[in-house]
Rosetta silent file (secondary structure, phi, psi, omega in degrees, C-alpha in Angstrom):
SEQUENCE: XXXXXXXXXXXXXXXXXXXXXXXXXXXXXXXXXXXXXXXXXXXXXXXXXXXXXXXXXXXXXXXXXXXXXXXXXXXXXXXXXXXXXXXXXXXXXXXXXXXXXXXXXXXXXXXXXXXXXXXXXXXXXXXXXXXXXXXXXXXXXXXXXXXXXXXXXXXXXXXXXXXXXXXXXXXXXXXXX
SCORE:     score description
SCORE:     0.000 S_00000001
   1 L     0.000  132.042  171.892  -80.225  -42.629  -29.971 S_00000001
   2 E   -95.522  138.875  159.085  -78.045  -45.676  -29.627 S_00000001
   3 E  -152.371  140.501 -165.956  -76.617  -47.291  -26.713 S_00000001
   4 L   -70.100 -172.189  174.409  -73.915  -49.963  -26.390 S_00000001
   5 L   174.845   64.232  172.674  -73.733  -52.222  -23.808 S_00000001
   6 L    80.170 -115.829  152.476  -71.124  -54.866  -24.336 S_00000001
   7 L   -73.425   17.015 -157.787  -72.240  -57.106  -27.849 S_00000001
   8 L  -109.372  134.016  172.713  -75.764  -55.572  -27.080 S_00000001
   9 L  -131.752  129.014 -167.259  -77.079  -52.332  -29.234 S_00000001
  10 E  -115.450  146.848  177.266  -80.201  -50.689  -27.983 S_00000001
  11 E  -118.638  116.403  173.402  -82.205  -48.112  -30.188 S_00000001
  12 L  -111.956  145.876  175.571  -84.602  -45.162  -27.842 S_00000001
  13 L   -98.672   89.718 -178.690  -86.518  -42.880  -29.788 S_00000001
  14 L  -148.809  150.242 -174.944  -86.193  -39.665  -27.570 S_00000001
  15 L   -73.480  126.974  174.564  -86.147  -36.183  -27.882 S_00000001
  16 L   -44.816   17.788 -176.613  -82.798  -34.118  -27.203 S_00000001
  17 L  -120.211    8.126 -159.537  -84.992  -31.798  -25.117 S_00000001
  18 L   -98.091  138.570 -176.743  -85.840  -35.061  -22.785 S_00000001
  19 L   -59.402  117.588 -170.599  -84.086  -34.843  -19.668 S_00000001
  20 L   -46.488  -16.060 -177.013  -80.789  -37.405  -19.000 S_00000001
  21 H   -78.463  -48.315 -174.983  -82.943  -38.965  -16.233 S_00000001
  22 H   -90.150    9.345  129.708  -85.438  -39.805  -18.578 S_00000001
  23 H   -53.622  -77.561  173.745  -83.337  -41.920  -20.694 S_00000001
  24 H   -35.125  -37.484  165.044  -81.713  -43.590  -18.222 S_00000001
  25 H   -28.306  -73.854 -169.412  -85.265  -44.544  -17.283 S_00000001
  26 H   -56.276  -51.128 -174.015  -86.045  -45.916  -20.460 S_00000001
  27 H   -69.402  -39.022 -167.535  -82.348  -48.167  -20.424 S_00000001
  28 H   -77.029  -36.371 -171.020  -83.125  -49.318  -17.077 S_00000001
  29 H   -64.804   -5.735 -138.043  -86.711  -50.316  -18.175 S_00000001
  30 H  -114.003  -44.459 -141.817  -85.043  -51.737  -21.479 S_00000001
  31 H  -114.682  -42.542 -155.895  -81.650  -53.664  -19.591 S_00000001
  32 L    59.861    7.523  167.042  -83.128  -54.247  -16.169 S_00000001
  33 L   -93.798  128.861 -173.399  -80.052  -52.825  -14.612 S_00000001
  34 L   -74.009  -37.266  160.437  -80.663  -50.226  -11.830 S_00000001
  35 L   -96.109  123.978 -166.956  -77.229  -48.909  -11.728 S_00000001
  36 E  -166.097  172.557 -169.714  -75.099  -47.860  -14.664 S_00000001
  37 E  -139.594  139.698  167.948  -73.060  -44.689  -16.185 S_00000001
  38 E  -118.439  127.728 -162.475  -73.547  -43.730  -19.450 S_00000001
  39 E  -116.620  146.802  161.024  -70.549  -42.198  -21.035 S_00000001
  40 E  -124.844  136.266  170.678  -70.064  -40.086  -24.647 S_00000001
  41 L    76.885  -10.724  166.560  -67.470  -39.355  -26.055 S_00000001
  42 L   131.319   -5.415 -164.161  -65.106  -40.590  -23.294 S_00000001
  43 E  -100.318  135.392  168.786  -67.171  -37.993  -20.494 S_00000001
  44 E   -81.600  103.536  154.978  -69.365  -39.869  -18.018 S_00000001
  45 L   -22.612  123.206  151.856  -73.171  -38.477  -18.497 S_00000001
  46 L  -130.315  -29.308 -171.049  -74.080  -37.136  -14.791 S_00000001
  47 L   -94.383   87.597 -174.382  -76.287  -34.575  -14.052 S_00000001
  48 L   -25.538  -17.239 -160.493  -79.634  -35.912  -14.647 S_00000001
  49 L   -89.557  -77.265  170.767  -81.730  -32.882  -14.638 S_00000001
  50 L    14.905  164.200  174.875  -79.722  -31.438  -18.088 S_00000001
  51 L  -108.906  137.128 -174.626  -81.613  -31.929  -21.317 S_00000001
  52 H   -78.986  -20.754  138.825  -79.658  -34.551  -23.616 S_00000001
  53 H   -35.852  -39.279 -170.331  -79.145  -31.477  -25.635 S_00000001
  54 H   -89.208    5.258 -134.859  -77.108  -30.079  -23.385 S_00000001
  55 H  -132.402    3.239 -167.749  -74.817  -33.091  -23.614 S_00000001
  56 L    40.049   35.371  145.601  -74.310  -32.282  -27.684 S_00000001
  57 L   -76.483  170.765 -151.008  -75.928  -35.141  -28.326 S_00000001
  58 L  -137.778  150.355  170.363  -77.422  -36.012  -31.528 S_00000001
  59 L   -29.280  -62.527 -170.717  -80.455  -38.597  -32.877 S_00000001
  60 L  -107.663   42.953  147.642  -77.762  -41.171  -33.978 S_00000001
  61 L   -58.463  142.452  164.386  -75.307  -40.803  -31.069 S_00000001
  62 E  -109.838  131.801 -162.388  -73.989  -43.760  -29.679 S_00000001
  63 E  -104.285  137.191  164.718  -74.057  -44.118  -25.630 S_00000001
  64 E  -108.791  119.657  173.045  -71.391  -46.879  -23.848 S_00000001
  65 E   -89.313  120.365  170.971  -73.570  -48.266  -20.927 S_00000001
  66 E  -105.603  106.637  169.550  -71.329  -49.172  -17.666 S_00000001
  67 E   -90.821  133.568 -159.187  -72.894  -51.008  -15.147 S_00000001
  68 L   -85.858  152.224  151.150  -71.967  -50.305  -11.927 S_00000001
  69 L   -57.698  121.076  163.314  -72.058  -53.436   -9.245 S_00000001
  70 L   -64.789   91.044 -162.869  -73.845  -53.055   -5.886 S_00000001
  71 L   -64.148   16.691  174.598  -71.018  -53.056   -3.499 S_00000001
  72 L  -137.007   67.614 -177.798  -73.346  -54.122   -0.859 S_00000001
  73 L   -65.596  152.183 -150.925  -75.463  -57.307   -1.733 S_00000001
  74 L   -89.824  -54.573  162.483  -77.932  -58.049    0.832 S_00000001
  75 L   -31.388  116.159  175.765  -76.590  -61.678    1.055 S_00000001
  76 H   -73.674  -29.896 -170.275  -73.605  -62.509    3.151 S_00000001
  77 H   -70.627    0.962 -175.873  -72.363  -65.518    0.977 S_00000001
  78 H   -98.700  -40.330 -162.860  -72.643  -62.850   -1.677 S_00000001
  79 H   -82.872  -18.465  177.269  -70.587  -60.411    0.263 S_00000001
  80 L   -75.153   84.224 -167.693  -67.772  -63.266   -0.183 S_00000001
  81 L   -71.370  124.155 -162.780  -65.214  -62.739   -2.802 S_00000001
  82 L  -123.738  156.086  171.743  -63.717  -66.153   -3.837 S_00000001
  83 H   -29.734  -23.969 -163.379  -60.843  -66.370   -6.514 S_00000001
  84 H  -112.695  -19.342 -179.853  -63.280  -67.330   -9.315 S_00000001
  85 H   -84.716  -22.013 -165.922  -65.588  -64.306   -8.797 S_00000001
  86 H   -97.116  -18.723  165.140  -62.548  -62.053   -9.315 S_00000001
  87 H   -66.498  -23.742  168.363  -61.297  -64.176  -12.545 S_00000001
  88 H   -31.549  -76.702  170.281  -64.728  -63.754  -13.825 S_00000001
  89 H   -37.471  -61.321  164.267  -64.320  -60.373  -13.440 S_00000001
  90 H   -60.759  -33.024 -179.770  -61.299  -59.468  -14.869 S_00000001
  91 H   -49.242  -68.840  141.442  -62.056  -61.846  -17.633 S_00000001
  92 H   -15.307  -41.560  140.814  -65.284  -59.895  -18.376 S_00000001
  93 H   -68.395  -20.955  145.265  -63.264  -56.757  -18.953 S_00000001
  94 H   -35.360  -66.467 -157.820  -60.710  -58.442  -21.390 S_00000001
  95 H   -61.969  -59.316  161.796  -63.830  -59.368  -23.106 S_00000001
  96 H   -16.984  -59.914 -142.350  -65.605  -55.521  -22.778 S_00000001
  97 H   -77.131  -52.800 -146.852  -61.900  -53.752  -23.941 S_00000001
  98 H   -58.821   -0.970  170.022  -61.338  -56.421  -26.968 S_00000001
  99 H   -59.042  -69.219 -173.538  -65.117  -55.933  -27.897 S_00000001
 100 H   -86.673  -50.172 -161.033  -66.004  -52.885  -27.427 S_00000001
 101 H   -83.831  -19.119 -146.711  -62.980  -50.618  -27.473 S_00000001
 102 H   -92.643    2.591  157.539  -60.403  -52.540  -29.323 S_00000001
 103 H   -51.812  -47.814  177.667  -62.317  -51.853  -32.935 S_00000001
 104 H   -59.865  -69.795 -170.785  -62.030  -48.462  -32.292 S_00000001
 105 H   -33.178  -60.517 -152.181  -57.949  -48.345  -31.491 S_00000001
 106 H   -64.832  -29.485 -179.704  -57.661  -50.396  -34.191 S_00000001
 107 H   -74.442  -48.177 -177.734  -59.809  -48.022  -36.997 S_00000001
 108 H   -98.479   -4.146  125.590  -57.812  -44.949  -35.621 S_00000001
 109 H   -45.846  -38.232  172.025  -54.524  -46.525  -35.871 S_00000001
 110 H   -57.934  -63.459 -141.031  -55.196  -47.313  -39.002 S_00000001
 111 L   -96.330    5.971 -171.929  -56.630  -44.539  -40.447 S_00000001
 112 H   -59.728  -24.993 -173.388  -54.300  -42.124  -38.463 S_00000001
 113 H   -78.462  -19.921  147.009  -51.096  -41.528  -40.669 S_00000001
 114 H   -76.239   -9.137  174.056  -53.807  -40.334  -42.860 S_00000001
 115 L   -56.903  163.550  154.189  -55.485  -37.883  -40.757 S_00000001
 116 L   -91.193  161.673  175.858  -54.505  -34.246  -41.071 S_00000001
 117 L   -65.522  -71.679 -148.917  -52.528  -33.316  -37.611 S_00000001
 118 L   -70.575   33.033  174.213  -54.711  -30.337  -36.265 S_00000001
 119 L   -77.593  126.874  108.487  -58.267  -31.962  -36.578 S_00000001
 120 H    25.442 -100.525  171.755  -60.068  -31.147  -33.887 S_00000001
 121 H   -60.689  -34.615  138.904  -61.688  -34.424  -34.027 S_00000001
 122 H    -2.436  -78.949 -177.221  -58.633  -36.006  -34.204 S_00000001
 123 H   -60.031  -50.572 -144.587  -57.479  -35.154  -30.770 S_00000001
 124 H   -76.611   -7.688  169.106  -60.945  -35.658  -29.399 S_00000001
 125 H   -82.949  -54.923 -175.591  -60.846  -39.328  -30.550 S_00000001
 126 H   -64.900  -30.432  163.698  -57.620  -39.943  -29.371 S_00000001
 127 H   -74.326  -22.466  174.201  -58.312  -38.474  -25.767 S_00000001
 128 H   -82.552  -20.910  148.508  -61.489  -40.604  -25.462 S_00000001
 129 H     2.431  -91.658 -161.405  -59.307  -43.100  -26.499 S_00000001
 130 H   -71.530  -56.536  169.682  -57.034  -42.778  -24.048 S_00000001
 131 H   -37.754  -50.522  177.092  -59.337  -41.902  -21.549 S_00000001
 132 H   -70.298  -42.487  156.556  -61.429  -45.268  -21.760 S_00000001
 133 H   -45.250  -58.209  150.813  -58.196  -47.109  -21.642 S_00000001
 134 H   -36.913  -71.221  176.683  -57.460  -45.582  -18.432 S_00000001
 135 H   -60.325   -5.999  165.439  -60.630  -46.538  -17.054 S_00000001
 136 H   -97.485  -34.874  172.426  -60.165  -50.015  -17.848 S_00000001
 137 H   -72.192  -25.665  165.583  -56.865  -49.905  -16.054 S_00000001
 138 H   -64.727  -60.083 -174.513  -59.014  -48.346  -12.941 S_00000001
 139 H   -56.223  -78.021  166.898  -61.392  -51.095  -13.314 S_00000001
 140 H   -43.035  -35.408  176.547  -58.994  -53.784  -13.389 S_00000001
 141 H   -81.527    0.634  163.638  -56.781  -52.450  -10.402 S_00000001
 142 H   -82.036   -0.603  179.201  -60.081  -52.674   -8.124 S_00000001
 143 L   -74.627  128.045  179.800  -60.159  -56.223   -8.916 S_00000001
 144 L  -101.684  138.445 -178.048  -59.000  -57.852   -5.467 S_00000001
 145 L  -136.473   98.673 -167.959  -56.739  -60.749   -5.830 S_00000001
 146 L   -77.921  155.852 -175.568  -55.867  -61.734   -2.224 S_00000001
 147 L   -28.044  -39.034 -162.292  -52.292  -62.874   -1.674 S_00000001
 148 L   -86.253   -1.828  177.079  -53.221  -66.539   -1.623 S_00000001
 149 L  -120.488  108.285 -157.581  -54.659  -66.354   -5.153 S_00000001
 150 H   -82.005  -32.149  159.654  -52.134  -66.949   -7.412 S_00000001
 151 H   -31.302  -74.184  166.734  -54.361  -67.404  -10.056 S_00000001
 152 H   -79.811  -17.830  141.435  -55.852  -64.441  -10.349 S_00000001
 153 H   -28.319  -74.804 -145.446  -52.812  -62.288   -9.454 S_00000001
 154 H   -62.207  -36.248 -170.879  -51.491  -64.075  -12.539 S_00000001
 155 H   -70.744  -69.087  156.642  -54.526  -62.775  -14.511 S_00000001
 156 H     1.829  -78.584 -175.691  -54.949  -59.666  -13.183 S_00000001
 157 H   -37.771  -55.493 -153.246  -50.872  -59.088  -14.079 S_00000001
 158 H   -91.896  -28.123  169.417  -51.415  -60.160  -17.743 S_00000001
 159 H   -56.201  -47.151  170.214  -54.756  -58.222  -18.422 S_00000001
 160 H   -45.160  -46.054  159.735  -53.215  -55.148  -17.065 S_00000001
 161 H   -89.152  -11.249  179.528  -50.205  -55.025  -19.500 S_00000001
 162 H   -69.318  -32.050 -172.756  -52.217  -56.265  -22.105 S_00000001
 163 H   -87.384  -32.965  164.963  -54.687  -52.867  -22.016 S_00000001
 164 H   -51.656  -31.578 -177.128  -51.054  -50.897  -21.271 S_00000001
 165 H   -89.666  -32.522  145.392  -49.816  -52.053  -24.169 S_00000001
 166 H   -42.054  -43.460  168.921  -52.673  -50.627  -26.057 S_00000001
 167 H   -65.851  -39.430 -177.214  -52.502  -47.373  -24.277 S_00000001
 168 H   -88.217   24.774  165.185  -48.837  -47.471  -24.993 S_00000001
 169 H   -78.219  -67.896 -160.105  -49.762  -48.270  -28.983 S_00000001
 170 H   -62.884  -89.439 -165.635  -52.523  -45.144  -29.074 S_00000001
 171 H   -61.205    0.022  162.512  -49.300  -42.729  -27.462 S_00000001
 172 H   -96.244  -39.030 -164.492  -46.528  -44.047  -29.891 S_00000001
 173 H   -84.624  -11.386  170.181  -48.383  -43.908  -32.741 S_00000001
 174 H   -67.041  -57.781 -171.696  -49.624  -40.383  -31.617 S_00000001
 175 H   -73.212  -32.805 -165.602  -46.293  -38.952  -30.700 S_00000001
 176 L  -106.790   42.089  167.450  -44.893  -40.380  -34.148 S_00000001
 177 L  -105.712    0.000    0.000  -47.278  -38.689  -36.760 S_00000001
């Protein structure tokens, strides 16, 4: 089983009858991060007890690891969000979408005018697609950019149409096959 994690590819050797908890184990022992979502196919992995079986995954599935942030750091000077922690941030997601996701758009743009219309798989690419796009658009509007930071407002603004104009790529090129 593979799982992605930004330029990072991890390989666990575990059996589909092994419980989603005991993966996650293994990635936290592997990554050192305690919190993270593992998503396939566009669905966020959750209920730990399940068998990775139940999850149709397969020996060479590929996992997208999301880590989540502790929204309560023990530190107060930590608890302080300054202008540069939130360009960080958004920047970091720029870098994530054009990394991770923006191979993909681009391979099923591509190869789409060649697809047949009903596949199946078809759709199910293009809603995790779409779906993952979304969630970058989630991600980015939790980014706080307080009034006084013009900076990252300004960033914020231009990441934000930049993954919209991908999402609105994926549904024209959808709508027009």
């Amino acid at each position: 089983m593979f799982v992605k994690w930004n330029k990072e590819r991890f390989t666990f050797d575990v059996s589909l009858d092994a419980r989603l908890a005991d993966l996650r184990q293994m990635i936290a022992q592997e990554t050192h991060l305690d919190d993270f979502k593992l998503i396939y196919k566009g669905a966020v992995l959750k209920d730990e007890k399940l068998p990775l079986s139940a999850y149709r995954l397969r020996p060479t599935s590929t996992l997208t690891l999301l880590p989540i942030h502790d929204p309560a750091p023990t530190a107060k000077a930590s608890t302080e969000k300054t202008e540069q922690t939130s360009l960080t941030t958004i920047q970091q997601e720029l870098a994530s979408i054009r990394e991770s996701l923006l191979p993909s758009l681009t391979t099923f743009l591509d190869t789409l005018p060649q697809q047949e219309k009903s596949s199946p798989a078809l759709q199910r690419e293009h809603t995790r697609l779409g779906e993952l796009l979304l969630q970058a658009l989630l991600r980015l509007d939790a980014v706080s950019a307080n009034g006084e930071w013009e900076d990252a407002r300004r960033e914020r603004k231009a990441a934000v149409k930049e993954v919209q104009a991908l999402l609105d790529r994926l549904d024209d090129a959808w709508s027009s096959r």
